[in-house]
Gaussian input, Z-matrix of N, CA and C with variables (Angstrom, degrees):
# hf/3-21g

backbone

0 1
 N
 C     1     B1
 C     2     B2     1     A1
 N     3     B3     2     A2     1     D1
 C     4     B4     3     A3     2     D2
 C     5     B5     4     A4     3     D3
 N     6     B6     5     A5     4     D4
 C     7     B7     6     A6     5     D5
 C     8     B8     7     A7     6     D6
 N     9     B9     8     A8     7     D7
 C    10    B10     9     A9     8     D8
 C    11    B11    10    A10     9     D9
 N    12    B12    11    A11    10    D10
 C    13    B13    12    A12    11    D11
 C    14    B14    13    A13    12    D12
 N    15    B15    14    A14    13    D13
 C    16    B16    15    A15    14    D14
 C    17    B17    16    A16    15    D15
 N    18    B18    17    A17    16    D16
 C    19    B19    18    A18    17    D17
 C    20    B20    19    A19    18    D18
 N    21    B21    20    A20    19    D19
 C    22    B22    21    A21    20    D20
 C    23    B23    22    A22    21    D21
 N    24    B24    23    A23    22    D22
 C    25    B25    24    A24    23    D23
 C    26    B26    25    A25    24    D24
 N    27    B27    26    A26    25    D25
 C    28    B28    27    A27    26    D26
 C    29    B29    28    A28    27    D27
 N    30    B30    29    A29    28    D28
 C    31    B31    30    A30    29    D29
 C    32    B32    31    A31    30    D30
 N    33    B33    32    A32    31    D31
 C    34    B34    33    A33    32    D32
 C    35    B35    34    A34    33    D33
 N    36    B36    35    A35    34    D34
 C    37    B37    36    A36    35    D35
 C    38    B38    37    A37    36    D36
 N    39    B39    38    A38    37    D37
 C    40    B40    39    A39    38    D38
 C    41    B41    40    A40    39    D39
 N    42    B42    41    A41    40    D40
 C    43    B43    42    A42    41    D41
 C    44    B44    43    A43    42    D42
 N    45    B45    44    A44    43    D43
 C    46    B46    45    A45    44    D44
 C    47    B47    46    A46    45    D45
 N    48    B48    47    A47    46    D46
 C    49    B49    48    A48    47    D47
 C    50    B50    49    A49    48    D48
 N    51    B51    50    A50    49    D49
 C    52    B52    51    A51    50    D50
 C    53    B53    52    A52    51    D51
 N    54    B54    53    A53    52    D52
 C    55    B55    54    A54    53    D53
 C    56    B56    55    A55    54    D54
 N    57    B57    56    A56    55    D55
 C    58    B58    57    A57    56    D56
 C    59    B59    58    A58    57    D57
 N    60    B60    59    A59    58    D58
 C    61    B61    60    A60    59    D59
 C    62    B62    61    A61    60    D60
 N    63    B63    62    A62    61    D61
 C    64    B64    63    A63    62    D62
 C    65    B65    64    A64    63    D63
 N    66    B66    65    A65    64    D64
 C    67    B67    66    A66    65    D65
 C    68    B68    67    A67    66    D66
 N    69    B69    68    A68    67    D67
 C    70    B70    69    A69    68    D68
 C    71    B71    70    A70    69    D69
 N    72    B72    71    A71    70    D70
 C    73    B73    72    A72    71    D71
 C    74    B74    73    A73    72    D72
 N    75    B75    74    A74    73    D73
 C    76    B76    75    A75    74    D74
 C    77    B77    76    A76    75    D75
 N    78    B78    77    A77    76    D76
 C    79    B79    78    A78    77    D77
 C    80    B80    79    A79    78    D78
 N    81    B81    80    A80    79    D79
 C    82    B82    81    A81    80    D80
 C    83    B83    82    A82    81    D81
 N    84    B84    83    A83    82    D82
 C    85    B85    84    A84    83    D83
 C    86    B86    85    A85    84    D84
 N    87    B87    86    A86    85    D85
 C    88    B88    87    A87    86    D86
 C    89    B89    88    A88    87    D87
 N    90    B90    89    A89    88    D88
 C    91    B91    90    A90    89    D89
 C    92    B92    91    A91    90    D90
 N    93    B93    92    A92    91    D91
 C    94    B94    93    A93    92    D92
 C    95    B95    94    A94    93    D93
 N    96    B96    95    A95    94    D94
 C    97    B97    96    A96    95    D95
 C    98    B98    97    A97    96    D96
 N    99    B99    98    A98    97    D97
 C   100   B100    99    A99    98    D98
 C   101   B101   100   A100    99    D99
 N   102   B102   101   A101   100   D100
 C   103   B103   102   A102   101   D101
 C   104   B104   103   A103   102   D102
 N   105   B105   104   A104   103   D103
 C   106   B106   105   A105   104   D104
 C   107   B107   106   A106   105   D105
 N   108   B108   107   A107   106   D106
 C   109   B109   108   A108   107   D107
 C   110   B110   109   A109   108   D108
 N   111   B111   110   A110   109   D109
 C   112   B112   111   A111   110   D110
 C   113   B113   112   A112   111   D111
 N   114   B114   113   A113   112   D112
 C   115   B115   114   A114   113   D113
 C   116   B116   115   A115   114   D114
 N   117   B117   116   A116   115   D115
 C   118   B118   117   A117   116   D116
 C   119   B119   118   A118   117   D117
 N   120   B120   119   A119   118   D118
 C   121   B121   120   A120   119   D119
 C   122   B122   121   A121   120   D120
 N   123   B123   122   A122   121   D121
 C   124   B124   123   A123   122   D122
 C   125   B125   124   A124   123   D123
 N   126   B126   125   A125   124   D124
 C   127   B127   126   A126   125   D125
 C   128   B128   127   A127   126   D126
 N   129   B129   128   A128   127   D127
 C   130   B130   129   A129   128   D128
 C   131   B131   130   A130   129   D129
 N   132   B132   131   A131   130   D130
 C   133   B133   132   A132   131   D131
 C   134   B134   133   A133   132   D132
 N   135   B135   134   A134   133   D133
 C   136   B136   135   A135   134   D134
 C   137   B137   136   A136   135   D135
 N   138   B138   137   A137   136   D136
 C   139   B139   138   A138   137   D137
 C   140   B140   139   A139   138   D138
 N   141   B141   140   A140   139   D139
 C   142   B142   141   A141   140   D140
 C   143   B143   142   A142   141   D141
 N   144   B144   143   A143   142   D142
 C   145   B145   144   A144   143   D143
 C   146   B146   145   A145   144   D144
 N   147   B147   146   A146   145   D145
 C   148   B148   147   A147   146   D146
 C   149   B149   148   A148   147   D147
 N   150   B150   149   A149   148   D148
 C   151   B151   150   A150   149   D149
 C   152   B152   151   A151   150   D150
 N   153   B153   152   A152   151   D151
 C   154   B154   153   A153   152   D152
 C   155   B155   154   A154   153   D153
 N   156   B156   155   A155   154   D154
 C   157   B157   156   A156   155   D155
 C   158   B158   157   A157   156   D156
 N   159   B159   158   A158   157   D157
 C   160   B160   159   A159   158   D158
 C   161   B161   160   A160   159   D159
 N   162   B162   161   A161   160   D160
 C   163   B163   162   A162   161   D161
 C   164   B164   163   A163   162   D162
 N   165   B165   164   A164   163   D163
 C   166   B166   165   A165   164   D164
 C   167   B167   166   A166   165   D165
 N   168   B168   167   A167   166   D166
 C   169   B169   168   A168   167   D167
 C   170   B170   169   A169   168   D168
 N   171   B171   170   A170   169   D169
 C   172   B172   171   A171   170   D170
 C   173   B173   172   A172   171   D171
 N   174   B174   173   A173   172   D172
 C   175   B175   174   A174   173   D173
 C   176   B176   175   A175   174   D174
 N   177   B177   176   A176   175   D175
 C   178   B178   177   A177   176   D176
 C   179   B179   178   A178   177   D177
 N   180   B180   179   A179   178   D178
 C   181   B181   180   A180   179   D179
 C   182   B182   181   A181   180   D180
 N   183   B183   182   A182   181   D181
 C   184   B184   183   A183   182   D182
 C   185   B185   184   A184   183   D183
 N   186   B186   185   A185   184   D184
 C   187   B187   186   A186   185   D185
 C   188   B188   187   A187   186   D186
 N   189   B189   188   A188   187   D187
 C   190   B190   189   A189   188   D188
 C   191   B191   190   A190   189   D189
 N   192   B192   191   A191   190   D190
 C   193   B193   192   A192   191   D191
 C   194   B194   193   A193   192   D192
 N   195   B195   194   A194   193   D193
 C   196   B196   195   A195   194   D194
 C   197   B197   196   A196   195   D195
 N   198   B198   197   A197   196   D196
 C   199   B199   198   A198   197   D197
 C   200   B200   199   A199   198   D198
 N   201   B201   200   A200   199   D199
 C   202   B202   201   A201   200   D200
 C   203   B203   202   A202   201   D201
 N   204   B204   203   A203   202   D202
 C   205   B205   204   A204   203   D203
 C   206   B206   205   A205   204   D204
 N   207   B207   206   A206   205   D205
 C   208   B208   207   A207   206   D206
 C   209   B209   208   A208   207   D207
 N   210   B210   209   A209   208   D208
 C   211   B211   210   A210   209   D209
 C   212   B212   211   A211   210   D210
 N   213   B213   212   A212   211   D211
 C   214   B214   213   A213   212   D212
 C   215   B215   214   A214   213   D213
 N   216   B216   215   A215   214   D214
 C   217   B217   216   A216   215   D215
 C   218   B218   217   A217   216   D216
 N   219   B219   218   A218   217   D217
 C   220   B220   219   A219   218   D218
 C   221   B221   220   A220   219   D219
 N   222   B222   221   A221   220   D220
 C   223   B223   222   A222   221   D221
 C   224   B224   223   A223   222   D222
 N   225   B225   224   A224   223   D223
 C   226   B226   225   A225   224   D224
 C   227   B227   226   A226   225   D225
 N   228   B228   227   A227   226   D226
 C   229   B229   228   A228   227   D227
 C   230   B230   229   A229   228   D228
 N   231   B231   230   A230   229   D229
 C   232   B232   231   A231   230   D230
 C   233   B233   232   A232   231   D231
 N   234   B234   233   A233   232   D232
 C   235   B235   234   A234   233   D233
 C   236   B236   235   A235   234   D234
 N   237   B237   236   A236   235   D235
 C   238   B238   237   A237   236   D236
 C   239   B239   238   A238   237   D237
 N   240   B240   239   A239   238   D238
 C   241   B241   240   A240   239   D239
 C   242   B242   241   A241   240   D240
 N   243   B243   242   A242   241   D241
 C   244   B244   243   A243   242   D242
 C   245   B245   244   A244   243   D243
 N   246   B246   245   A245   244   D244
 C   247   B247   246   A246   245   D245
 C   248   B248   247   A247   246   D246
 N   249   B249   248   A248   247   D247
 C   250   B250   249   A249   248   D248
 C   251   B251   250   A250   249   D249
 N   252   B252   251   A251   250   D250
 C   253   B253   252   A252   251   D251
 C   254   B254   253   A253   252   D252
 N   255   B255   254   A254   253   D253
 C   256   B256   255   A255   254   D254
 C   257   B257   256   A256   255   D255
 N   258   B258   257   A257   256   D256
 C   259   B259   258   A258   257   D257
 C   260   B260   259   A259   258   D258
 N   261   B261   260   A260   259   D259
 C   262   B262   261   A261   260   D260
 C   263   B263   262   A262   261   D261
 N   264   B264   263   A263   262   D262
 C   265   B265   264   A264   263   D263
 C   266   B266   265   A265   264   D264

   B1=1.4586
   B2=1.5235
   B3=1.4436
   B4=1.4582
   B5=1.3933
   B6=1.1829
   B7=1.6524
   B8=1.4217
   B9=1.1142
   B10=1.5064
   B11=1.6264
   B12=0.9349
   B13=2.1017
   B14=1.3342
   B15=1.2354
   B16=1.8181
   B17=2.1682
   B18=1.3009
   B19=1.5165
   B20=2.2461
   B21=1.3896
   B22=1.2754
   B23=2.3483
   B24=1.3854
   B25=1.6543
   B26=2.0798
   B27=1.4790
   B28=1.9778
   B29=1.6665
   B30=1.8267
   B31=1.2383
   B32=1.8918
   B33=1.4640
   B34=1.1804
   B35=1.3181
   B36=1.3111
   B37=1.5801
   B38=1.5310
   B39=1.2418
   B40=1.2121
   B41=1.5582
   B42=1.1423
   B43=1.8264
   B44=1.1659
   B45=1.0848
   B46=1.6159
   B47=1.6890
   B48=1.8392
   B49=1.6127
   B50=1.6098
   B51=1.4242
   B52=1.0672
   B53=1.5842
   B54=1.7474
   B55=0.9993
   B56=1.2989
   B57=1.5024
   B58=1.4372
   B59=1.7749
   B60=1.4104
   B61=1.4246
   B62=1.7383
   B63=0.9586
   B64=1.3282
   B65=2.0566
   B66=1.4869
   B67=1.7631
   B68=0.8525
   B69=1.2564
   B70=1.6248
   B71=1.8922
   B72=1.2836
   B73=1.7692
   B74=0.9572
   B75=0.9849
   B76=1.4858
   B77=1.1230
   B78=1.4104
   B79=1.5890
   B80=1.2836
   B81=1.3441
   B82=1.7841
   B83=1.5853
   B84=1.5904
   B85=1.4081
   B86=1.7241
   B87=0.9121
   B88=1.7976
   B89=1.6002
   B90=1.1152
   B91=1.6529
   B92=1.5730
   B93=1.4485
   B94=1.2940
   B95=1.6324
   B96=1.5097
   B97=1.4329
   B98=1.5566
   B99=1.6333
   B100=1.7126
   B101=1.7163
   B102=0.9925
   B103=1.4341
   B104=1.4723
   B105=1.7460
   B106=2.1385
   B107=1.7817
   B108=1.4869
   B109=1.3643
   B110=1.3872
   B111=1.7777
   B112=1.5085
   B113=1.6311
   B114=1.5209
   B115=1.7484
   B116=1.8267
   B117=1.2559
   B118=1.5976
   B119=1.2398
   B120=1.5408
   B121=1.7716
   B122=1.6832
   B123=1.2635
   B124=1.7375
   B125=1.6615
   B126=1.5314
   B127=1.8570
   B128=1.2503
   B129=1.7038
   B130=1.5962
   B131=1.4519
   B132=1.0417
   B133=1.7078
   B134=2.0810
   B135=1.4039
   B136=1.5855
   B137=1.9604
   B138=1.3428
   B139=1.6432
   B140=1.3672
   B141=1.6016
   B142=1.4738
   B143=1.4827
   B144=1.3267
   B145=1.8312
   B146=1.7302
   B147=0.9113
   B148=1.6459
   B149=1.2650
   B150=1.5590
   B151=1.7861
   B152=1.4427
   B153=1.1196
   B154=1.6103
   B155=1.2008
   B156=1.5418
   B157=1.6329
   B158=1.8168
   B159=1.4566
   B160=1.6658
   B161=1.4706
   B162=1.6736
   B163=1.2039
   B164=1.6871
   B165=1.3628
   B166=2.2334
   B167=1.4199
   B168=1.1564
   B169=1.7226
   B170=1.6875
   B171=1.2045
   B172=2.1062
   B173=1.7624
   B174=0.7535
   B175=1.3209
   B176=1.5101
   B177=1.3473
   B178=1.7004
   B179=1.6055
   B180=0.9976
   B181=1.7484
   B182=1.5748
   B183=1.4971
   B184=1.4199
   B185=1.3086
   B186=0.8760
   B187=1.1516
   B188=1.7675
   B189=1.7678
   B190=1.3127
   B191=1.7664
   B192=1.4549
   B193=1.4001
   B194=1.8801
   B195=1.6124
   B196=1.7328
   B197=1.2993
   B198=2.2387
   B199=1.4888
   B200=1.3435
   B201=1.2301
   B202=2.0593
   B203=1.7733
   B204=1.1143
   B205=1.4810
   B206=1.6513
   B207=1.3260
   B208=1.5738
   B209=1.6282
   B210=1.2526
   B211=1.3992
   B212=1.6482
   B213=1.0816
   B214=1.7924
   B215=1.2672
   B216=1.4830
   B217=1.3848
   B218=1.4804
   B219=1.3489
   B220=1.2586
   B221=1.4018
   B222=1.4245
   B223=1.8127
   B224=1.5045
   B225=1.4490
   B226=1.5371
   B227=1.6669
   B228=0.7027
   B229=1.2840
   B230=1.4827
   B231=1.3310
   B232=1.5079
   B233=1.1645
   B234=1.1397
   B235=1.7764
   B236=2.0825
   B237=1.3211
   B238=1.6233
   B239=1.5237
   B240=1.4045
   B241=1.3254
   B242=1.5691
   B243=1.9563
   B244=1.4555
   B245=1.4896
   B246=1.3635
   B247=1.6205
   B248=1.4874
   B249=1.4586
   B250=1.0097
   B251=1.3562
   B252=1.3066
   B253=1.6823
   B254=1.4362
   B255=1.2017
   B256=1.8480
   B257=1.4813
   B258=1.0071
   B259=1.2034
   B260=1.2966
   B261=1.7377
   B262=1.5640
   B263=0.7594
   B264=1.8290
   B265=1.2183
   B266=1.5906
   A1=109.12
   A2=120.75
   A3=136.28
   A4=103.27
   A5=111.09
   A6=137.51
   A7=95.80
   A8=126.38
   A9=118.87
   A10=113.90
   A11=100.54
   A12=101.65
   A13=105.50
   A14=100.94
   A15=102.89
   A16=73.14
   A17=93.14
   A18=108.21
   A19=101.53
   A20=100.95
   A21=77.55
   A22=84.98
   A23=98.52
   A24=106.42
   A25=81.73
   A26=68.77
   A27=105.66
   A28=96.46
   A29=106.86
   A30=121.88
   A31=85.11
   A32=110.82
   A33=101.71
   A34=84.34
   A35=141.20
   A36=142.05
   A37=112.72
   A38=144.50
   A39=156.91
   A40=115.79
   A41=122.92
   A42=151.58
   A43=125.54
   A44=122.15
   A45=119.28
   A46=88.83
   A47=93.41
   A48=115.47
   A49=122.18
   A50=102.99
   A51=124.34
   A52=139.01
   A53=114.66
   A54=138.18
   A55=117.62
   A56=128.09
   A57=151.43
   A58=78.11
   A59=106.36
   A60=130.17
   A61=92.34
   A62=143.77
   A63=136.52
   A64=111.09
   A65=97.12
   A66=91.49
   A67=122.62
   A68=119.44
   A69=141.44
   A70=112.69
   A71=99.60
   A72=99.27
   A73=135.83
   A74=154.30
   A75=172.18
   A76=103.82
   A77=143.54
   A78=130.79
   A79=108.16
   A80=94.31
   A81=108.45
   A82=106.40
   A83=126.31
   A84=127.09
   A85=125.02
   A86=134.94
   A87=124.60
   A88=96.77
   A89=95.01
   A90=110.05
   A91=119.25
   A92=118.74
   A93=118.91
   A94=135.00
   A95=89.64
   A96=113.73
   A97=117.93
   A98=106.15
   A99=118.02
   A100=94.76
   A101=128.09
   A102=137.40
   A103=84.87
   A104=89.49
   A105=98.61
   A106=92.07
   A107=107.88
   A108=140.74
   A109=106.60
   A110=114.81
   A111=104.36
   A112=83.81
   A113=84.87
   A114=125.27
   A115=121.37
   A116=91.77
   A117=88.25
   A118=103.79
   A119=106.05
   A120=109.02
   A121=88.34
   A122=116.12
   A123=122.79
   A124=102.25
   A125=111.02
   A126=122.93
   A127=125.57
   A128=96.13
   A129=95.83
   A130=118.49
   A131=109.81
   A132=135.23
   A133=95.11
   A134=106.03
   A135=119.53
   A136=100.34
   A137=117.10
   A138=124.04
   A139=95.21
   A140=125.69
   A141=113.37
   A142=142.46
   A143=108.08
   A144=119.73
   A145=88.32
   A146=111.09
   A147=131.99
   A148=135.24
   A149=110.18
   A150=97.23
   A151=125.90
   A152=89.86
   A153=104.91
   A154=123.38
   A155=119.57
   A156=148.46
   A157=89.13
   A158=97.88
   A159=104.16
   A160=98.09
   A161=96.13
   A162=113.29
   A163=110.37
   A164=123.68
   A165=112.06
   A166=91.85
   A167=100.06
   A168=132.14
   A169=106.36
   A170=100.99
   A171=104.12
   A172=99.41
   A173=128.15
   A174=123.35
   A175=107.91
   A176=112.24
   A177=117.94
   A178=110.93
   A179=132.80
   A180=117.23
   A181=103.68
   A182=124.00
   A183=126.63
   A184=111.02
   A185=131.90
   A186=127.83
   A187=144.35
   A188=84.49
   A189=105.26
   A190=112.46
   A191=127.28
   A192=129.90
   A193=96.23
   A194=118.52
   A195=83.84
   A196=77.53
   A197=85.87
   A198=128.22
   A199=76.73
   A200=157.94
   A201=144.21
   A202=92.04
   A203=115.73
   A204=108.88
   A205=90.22
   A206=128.13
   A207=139.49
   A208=97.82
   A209=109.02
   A210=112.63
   A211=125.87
   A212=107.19
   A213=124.35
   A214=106.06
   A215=105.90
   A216=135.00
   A217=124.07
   A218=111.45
   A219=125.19
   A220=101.28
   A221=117.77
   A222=130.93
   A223=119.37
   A224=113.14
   A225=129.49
   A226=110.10
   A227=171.94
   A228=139.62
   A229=163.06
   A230=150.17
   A231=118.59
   A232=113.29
   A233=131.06
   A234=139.70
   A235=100.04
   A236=98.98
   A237=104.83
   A238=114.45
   A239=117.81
   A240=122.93
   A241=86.70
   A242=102.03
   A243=107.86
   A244=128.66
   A245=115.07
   A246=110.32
   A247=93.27
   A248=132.26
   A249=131.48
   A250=132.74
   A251=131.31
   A252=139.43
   A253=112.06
   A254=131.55
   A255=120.64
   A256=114.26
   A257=151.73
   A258=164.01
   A259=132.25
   A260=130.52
   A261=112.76
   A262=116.98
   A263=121.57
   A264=130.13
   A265=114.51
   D1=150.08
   D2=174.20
   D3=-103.68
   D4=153.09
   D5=166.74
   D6=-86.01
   D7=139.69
   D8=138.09
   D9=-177.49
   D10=166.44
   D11=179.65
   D12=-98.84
   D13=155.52
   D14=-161.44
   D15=-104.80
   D16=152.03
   D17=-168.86
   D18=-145.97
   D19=8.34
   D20=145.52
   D21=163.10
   D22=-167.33
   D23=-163.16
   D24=-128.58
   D25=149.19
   D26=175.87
   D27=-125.03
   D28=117.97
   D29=-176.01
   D30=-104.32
   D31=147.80
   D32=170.43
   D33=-155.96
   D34=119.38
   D35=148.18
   D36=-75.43
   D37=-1.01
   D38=174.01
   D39=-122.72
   D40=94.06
   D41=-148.11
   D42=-148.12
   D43=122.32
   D44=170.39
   D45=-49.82
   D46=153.59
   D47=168.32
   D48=-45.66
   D49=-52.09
   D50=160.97
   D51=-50.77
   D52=14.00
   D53=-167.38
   D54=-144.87
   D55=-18.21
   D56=-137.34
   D57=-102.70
   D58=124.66
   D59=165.23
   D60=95.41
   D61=-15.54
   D62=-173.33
   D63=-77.68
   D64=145.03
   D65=166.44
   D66=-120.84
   D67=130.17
   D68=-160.83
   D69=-91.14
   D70=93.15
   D71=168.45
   D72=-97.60
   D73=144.48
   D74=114.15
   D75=12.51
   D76=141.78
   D77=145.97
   D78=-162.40
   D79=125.19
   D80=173.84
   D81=-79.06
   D82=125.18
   D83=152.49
   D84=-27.30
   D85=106.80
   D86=177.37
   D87=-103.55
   D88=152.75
   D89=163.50
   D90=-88.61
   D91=174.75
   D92=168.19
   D93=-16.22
   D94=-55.30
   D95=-176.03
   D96=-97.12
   D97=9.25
   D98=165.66
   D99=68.02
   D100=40.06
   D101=163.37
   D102=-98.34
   D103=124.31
   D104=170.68
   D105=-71.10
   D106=154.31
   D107=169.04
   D108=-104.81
   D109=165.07
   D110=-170.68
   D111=-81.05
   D112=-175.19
   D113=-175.73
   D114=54.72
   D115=-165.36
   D116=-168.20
   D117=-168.29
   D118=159.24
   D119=-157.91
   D120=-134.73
   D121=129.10
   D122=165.78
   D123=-85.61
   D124=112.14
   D125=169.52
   D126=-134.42
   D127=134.46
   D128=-176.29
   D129=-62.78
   D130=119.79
   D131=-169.57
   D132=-71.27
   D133=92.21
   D134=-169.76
   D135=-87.08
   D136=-6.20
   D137=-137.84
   D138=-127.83
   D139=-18.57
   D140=-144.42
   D141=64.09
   D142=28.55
   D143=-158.45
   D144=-71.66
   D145=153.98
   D146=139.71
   D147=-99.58
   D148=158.10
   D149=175.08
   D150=-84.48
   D151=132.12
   D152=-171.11
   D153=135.15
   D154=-14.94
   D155=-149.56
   D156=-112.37
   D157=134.30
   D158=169.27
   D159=-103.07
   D160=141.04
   D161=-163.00
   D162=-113.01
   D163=173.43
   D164=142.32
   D165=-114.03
   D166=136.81
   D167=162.95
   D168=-89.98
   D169=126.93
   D170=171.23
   D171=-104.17
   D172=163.34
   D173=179.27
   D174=-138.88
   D175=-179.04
   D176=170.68
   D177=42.42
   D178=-135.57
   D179=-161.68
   D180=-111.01
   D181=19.72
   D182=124.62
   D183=-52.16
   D184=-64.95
   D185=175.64
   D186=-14.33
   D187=-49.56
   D188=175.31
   D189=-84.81
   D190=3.10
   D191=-163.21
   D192=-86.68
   D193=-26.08
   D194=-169.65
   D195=-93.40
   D196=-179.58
   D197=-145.07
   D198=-75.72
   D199=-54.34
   D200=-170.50
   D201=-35.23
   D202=-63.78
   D203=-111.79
   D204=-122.84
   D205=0.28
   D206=166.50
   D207=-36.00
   D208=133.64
   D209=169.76
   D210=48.99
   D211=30.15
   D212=175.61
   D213=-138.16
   D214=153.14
   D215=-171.21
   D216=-56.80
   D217=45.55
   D218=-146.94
   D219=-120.65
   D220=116.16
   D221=177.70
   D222=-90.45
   D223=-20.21
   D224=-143.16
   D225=-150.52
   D226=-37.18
   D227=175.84
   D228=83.95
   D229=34.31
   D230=-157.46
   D231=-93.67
   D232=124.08
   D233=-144.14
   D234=-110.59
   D235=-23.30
   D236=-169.34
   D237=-152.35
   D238=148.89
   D239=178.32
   D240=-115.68
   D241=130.43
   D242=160.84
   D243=-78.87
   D244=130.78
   D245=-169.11
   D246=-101.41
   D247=-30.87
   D248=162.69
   D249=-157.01
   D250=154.19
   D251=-156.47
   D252=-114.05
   D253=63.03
   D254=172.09
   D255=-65.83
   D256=138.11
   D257=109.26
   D258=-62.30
   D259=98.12
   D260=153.94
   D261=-69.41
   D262=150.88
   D263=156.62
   D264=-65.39

């Protein structure tokens, strides 16, 4: 799984079948300390996240395990909204 904050939405009215009712977010990777990292991953939003909200991303055919996204064309993911981040040093 990835950390990252979803930082914006993908409207697409033209979709494989297999995609039709799903929402497509944006999400930049963050590190520990919620500093965004480069690049960015497009995931079907399974949770209701918004932008601005740090998320976990599952990727590759994790991906495909929750009840949304079982058996669809699905690489990416957001499986959880973080309510909060502890870290020991």
């Amino acid at each position: 799984m990835t950390l990252g904050k979803v930082i914006g939405t993908i409207w697409a009215t033209r979709k494989d079948e297999g995609l039709v009712g799903m929402k497509l977010q944006i999400v930049r990777p963050v590190g520990l300390d919620l500093q965004p990292k480069e690049g960015f991953v497009v995931a079907v939003d399974s949770v209701g996240a918004g932008v601005g909200e740090i998320v976990l991303v599952a990727t590759g055919s994790s991906a495909r395990m929750t009840e949304l996204t079982k058996n669809k064309p699905v690489d990416a993911v957001i499986m959880a909204i973080v309510d909060k981040l502890d870290v020991a040093d």
